[in-house]
LOTIMI-761932 format. One record per residue (C-alpha): x, y, z; residue in three letters. Coordinates in pm, 1 decimal, decimal comma. Layout:
! LOTIMI-761932
GULUM px py pz type
GULUM X Y Z ALA
...
This chain:
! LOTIMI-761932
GULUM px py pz type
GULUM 1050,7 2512,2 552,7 UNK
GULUM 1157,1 2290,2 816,2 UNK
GULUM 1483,3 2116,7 927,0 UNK
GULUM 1561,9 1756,3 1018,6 UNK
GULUM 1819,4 1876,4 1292,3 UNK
GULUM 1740,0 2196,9 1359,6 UNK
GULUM 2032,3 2224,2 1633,1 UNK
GULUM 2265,6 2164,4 1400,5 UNK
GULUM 2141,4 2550,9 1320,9 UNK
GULUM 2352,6 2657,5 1634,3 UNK
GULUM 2676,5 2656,9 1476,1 UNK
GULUM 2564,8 2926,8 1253,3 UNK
GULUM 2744,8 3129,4 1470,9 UNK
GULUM 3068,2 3050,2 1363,0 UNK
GULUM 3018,8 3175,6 986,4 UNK
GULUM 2851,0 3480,9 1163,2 UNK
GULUM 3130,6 3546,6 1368,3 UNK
GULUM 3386,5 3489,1 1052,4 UNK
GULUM 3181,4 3745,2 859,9 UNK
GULUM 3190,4 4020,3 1177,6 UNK
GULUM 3568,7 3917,1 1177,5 UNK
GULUM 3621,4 3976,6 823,1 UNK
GULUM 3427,5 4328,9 798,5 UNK
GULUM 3553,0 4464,0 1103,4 UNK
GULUM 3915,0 4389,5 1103,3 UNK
GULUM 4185,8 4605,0 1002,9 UNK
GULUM 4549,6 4454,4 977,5 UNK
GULUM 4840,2 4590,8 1047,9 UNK
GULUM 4928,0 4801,9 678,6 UNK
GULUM 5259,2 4873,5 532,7 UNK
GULUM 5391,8 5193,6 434,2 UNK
GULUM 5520,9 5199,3 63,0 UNK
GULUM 5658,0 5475,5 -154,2 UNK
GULUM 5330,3 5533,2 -367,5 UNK
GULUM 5106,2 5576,9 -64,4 UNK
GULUM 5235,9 5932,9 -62,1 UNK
GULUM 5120,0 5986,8 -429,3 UNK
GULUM 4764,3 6097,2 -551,3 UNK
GULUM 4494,7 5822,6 -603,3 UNK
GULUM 4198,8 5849,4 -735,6 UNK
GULUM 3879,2 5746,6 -558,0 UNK
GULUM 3756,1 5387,2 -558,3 UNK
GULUM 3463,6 5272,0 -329,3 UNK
GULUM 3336,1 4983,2 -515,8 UNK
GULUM 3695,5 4881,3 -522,8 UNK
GULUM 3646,4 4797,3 -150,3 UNK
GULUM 3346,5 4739,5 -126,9 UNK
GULUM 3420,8 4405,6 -341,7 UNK
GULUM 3717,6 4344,4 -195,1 UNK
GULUM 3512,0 4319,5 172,3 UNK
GULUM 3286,7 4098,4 -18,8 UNK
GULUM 3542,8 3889,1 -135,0 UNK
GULUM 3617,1 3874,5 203,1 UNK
GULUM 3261,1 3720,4 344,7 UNK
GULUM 3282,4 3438,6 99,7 UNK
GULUM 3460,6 3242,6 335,6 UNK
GULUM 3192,4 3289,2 584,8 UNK
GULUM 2897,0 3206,5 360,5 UNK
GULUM 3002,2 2851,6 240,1 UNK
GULUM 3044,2 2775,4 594,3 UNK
GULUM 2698,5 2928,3 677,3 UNK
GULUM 2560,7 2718,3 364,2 UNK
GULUM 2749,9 2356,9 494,4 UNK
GULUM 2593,2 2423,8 798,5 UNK
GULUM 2237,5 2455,4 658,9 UNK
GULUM 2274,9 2202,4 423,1 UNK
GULUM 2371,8 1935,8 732,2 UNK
GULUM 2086,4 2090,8 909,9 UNK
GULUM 1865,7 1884,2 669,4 UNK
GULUM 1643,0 2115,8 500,2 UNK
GULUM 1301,8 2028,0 385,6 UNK
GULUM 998,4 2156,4 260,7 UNK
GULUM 626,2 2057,9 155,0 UNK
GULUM 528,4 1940,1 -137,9 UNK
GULUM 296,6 1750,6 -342,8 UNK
GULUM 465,9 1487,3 -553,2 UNK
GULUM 344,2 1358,0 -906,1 UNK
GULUM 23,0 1219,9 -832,4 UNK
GULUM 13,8 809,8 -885,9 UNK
GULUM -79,2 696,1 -1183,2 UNK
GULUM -391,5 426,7 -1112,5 UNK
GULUM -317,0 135,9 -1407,8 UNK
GULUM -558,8 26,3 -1649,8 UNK
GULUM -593,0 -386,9 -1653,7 UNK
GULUM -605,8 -405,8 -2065,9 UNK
GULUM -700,7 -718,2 -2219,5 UNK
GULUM -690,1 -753,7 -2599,4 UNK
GULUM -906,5 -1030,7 -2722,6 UNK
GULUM -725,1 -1157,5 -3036,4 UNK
GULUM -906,8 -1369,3 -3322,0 UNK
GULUM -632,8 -1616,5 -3482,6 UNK
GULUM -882,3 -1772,2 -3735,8 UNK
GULUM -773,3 -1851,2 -4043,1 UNK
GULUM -937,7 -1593,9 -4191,9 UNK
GULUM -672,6 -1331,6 -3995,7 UNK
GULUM -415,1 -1495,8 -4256,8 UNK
GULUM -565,3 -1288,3 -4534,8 UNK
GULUM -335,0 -1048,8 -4692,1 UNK
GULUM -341,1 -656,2 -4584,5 UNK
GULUM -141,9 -418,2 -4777,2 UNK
GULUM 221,2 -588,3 -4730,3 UNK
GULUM 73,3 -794,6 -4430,8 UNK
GULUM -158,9 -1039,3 -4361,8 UNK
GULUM -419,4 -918,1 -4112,8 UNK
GULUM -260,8 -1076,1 -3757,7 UNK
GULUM 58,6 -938,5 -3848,4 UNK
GULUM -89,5 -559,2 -3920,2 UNK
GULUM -309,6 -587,4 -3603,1 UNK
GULUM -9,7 -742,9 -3390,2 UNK
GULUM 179,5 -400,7 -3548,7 UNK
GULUM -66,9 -179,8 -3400,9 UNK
GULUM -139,4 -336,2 -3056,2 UNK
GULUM 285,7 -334,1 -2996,7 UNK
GULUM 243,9 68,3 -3077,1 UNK
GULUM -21,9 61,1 -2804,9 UNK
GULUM 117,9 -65,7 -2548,3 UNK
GULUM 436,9 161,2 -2616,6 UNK
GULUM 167,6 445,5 -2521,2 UNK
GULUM 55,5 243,6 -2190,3 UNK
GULUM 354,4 214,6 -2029,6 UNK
GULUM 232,9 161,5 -1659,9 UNK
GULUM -80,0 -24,1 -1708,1 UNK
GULUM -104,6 -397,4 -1743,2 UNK
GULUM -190,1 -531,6 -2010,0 UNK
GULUM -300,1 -937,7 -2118,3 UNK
GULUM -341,6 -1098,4 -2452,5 UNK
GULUM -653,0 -1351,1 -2477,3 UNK
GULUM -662,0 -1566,1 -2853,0 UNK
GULUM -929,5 -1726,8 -2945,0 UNK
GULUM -1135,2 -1913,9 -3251,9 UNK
GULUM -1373,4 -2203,0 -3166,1 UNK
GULUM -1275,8 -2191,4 -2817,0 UNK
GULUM -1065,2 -1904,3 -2622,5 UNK
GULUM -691,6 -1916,1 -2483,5 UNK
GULUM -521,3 -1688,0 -2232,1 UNK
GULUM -178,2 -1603,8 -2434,0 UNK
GULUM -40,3 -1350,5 -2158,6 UNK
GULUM -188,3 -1290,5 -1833,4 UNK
GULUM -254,3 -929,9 -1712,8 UNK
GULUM 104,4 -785,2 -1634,7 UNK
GULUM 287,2 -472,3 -1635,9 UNK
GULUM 592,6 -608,0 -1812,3 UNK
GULUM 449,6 -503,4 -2171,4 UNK
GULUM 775,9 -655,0 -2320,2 UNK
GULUM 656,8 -1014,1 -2253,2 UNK
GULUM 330,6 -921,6 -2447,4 UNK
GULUM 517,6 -784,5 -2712,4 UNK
GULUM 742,0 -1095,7 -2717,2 UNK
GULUM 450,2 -1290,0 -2740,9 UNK
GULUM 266,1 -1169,2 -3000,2 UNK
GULUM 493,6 -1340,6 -3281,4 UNK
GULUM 411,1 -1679,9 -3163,6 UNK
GULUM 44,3 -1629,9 -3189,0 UNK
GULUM 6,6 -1613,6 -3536,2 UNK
GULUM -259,2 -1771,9 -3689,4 UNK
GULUM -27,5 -2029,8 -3894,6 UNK
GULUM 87,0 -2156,8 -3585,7 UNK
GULUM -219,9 -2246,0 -3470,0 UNK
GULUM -426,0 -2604,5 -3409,5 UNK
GULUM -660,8 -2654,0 -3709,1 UNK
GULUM -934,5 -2646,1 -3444,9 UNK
GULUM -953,3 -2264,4 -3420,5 UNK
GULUM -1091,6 -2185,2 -3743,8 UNK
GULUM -1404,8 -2095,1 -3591,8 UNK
GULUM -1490,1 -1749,0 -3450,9 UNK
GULUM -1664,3 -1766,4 -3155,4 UNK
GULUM -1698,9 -1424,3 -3014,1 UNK
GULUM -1937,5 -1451,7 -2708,3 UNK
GULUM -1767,9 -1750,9 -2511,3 UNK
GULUM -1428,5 -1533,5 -2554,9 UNK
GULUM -1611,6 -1244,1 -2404,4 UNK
GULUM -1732,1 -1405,5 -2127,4 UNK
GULUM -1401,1 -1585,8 -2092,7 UNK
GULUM -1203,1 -1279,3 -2046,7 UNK
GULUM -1490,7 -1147,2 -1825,3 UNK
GULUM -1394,9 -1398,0 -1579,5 UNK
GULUM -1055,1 -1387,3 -1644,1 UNK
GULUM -968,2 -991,7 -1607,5 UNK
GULUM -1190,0 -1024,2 -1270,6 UNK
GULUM -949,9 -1249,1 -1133,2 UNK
GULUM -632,5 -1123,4 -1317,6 UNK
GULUM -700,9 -776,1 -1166,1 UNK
GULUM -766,6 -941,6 -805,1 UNK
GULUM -469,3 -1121,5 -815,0 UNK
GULUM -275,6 -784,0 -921,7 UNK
GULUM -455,2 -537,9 -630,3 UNK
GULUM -356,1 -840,4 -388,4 UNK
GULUM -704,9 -929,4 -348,1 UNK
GULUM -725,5 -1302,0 -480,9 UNK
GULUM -647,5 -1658,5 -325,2 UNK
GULUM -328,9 -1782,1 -513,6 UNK
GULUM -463,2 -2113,3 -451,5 UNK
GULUM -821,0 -2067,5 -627,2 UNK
GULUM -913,5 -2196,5 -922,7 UNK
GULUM -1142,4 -2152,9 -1188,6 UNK
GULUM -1426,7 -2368,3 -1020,8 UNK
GULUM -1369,8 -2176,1 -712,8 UNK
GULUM -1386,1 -1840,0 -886,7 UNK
GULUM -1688,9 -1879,6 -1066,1 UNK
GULUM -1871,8 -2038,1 -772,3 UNK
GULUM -1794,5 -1740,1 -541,9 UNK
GULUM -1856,3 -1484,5 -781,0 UNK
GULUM -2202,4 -1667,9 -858,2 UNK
GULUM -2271,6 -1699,7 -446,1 UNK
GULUM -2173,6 -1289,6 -493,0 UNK
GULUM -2431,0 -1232,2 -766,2 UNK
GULUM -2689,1 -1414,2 -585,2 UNK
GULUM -2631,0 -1224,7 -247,5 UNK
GULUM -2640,6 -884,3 -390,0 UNK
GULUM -2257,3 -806,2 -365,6 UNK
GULUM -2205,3 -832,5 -758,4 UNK
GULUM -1862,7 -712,1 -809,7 UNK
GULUM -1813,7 -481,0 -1038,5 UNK
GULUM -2003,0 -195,8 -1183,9 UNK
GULUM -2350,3 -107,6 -1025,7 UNK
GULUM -2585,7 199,0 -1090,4 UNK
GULUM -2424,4 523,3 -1165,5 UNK
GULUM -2062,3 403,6 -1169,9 UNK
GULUM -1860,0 524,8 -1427,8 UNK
GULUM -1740,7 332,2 -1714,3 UNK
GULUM -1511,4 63,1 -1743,7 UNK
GULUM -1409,0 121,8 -1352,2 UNK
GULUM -1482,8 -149,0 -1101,5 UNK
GULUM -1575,0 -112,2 -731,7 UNK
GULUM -1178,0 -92,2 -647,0 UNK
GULUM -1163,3 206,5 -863,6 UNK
GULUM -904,3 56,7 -1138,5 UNK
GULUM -1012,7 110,5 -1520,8 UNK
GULUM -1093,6 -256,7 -1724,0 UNK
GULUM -1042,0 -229,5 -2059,3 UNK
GULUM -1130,3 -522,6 -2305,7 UNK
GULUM -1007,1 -498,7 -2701,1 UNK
GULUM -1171,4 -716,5 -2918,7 UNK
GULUM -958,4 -745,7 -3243,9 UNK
GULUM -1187,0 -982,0 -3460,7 UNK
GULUM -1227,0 -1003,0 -3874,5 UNK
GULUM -1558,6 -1190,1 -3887,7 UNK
GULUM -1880,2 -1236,8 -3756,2 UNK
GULUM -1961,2 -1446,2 -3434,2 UNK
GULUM -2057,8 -1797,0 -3424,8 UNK
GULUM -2220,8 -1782,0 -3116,4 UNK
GULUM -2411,5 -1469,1 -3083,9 UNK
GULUM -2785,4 -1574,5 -3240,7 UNK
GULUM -2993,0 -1428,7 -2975,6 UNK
GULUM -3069,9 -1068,9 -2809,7 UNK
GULUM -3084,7 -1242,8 -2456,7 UNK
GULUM -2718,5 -1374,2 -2542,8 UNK
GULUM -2599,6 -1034,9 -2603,5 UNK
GULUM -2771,8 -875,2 -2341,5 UNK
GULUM -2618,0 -1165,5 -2100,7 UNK
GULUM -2269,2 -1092,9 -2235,2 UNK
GULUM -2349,9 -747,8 -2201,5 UNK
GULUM -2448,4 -742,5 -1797,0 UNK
GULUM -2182,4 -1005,2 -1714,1 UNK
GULUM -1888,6 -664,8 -1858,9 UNK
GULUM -2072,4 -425,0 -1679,0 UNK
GULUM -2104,4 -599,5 -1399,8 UNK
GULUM -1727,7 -689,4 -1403,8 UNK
GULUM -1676,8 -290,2 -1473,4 UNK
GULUM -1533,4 -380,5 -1777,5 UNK
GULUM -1525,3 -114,7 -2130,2 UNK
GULUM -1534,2 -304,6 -2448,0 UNK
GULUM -1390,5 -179,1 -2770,0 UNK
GULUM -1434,4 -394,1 -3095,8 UNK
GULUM -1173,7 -300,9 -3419,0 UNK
GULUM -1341,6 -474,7 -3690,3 UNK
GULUM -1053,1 -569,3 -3940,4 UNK
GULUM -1199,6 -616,8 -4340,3 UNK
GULUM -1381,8 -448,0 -4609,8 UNK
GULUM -1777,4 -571,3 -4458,9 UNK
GULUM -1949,4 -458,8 -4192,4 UNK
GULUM -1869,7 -448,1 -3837,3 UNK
GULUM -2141,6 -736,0 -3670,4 UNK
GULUM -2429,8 -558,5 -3512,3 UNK
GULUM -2459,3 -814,3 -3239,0 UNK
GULUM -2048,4 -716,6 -3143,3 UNK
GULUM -2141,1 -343,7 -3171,5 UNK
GULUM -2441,8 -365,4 -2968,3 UNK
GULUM -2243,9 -505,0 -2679,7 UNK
GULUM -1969,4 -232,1 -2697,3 UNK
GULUM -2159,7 17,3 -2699,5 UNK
GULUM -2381,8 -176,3 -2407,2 UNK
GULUM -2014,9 -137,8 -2207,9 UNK
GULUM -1961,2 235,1 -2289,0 UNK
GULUM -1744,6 131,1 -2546,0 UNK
GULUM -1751,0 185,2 -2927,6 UNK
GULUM -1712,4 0,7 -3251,5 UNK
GULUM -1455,3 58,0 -3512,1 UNK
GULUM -1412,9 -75,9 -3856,2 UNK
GULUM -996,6 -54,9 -3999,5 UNK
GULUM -984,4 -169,2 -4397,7 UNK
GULUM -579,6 -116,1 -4395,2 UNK
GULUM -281,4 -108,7 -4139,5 UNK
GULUM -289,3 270,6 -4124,7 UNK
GULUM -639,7 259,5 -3991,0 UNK
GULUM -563,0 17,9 -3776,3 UNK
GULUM -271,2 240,3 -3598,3 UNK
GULUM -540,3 562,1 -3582,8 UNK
GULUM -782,4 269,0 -3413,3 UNK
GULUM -569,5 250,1 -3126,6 UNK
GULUM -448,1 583,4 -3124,3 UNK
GULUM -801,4 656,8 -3061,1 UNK
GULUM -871,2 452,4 -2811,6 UNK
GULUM -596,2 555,0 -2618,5 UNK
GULUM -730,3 915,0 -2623,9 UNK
GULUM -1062,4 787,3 -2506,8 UNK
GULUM -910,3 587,2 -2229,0 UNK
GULUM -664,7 818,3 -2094,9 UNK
GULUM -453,1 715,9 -1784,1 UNK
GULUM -599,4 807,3 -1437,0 UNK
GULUM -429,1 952,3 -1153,0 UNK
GULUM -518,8 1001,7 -798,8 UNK
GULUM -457,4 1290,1 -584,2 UNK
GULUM -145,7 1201,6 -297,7 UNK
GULUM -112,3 1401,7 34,0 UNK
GULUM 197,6 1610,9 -7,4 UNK
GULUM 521,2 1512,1 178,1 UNK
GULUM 844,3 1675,8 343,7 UNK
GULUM 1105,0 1613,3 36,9 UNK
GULUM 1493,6 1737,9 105,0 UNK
GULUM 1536,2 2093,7 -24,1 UNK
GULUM 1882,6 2105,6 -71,5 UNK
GULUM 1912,0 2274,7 -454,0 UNK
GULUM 1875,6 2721,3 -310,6 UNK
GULUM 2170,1 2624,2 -54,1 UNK
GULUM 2417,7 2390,8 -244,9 UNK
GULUM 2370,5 2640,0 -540,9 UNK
GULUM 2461,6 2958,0 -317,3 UNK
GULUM 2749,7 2763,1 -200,1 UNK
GULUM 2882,5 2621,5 -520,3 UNK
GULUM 2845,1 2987,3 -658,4 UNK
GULUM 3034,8 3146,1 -342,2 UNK
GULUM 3334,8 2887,0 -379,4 UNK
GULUM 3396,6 2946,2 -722,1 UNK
GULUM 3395,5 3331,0 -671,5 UNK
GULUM 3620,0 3278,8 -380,1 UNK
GULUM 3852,7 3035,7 -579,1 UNK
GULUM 3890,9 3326,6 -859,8 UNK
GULUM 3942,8 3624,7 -603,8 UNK
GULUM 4245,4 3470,6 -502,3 UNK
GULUM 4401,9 3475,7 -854,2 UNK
GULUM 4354,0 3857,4 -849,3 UNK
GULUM 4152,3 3989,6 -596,0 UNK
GULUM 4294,7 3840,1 -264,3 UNK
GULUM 4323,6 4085,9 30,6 UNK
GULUM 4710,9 4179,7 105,0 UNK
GULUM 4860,1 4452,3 387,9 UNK
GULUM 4946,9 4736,6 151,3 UNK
């Protein structure tokens, strides 16, 4: 334990000198007319009453310590490093179709606003897509706006010109996007880059042999800055634009090379698409298939399990240590405060 002004430690010689005071002092007495009768014996009588008496001298000792500054070593809660979360959302018209007392948007939209209740601290962003993709939300750590958000995406309120479901040009859209999202959040990007710009440097990158991302033996779904990428493909039918293993295999690199994980929850009664599996599990990821809103929820309660938060280890700190002192001396005031309703010292 150490002290921010350890001279102020001097003055503990007044409460020292109180205390010698109060022990060794002996008044002046006064005779009364039961002195002369018989007592009997009572040690711990004075003993307490001398105790009483050093209260006085101990919250003065404790003020003393306390404006000393005490302070002691510790290790605080280790930082939480966030997760950059994008959920991939298909708003086909197809996502209209009733589930249990929903339609299928509205049951998925149920259980993503449940999951991001559980990630409180990581940013999350909401990409829609059909025959082309959308950003919805950007990356951010105020889930509330993606929460807001998610009403207004609903497939009815969509441009007839969505119907489609084209699966690998989202992917590779929110490849590029959660690269620069997550720059952007680590204070790493150009605020006045562009698209263009992005995808020409990160090509020069590629071609150089500085790939961003996720090279040989890195763990899954972290990047070379060390924060977790997590994408969430919500989708209800089978891609438009995945008709080739060299696709896949392209869609596949460009993740893992952006460090990204890749879950899929297949929403229906049919299969989950092999191509869309095949790339998740590519990522490190996995593919899930949810037939009604309460597999849905366990979906995401899963992958929250599977993606737990990450912390990192913090040196440890001098932090005030005020609470052994302020407790001694809120216990020896209220002691004294009662002692002088009965036990107070007086000359006879």
């Amino acid at each position: 334990m150490t002290f921010v002004h350890p001279a102020y430690l001097l003055l503990l010689v007044f409460p020292l000198a109180l205390g010698w005071w109060s022990v060794r002092r002996r008044g002046t007495g006064m005779r009364m007319p039961f002195d002369h009768e018989t007592h009997v014996g009572r040690p711990w009588l004075g003993a307490w009453l001398r105790g009483v008496e050093l209260l006085p001298a101990v919250i003065l000792a404790m003020t003393v310590v306390l404006i000393a500054r005490p302070q002691t070593l510790r290790v605080p809660q280790r930082d939480r490093v966030a997760t950059h979360i994008t959920v991939c959302m298909d708003v086909s018209g197809s996502m209209g179709a009733g589930m249990g007392d929903q339609n299928r948007y509205q049951s998925a939209a149920a259980a993503i606003e449940s999951f991001t209740y559980a990630r409180q601290g990581d940013a999350i962003g909401l990409t829609l897509f059909g025959s082309w993709p959308l950003r919805w939300v950007p990356l951010t750590k105020d889930l509330q706006v993606l929460r807001n958000a998610l009403v207004f995406a609903n497939p009815s309120n969509q441009p007839r010109g969505m119907g489609g479901t084209m699966i690998g040009s989202a992917l590779k859209y929110c490849a590029d996007n959660m690269q620069r999202e997550s720059a952007r959040l680590e204070g790493g990007d150009q605020p006045d880059q562009d698209a263009a710009q992005w995808r020409q440097q990160r090509a020069a990158a590629q071609l150089f042999g500085s790939t961003p991302g996720r090279t040989g033996g890195a763990v899954a779904g972290v990047n070379a800055a060390g924060t977790d990428r997590l994408l969430i493909l919500v989708s209800d039918g089978a891609s438009g634009d995945l008709n080739g293993q060299d696709q896949i295999e392209a869609i596949s690199q460009e993740l893992i090379a952006a460090g990204i994980t890749m879950y899929h929850v297949h929403i229906g009664s049919d299969t989950i698409p092999d191509q869309v599996s095949s790339i998740a599990q590519e990522t490190g990821g996995d593919a899930f298939l949810a037939t009604n809103p309460g597999g849905l929820q366990l979906i995401f309660d899963h992958i929250d399990r599977m993606q737990p938060a990450r912390f990192k280890a913090t040196a440890s700190v001098p932090v005030d240590y005020f609470e052994p002192f302020a407790l001694v001396a809120i216990v020896a005031v209220g002691l004294y405060a009662l002692s002088l309703l009965k036990w107070r010292y007086t000359p006879w």
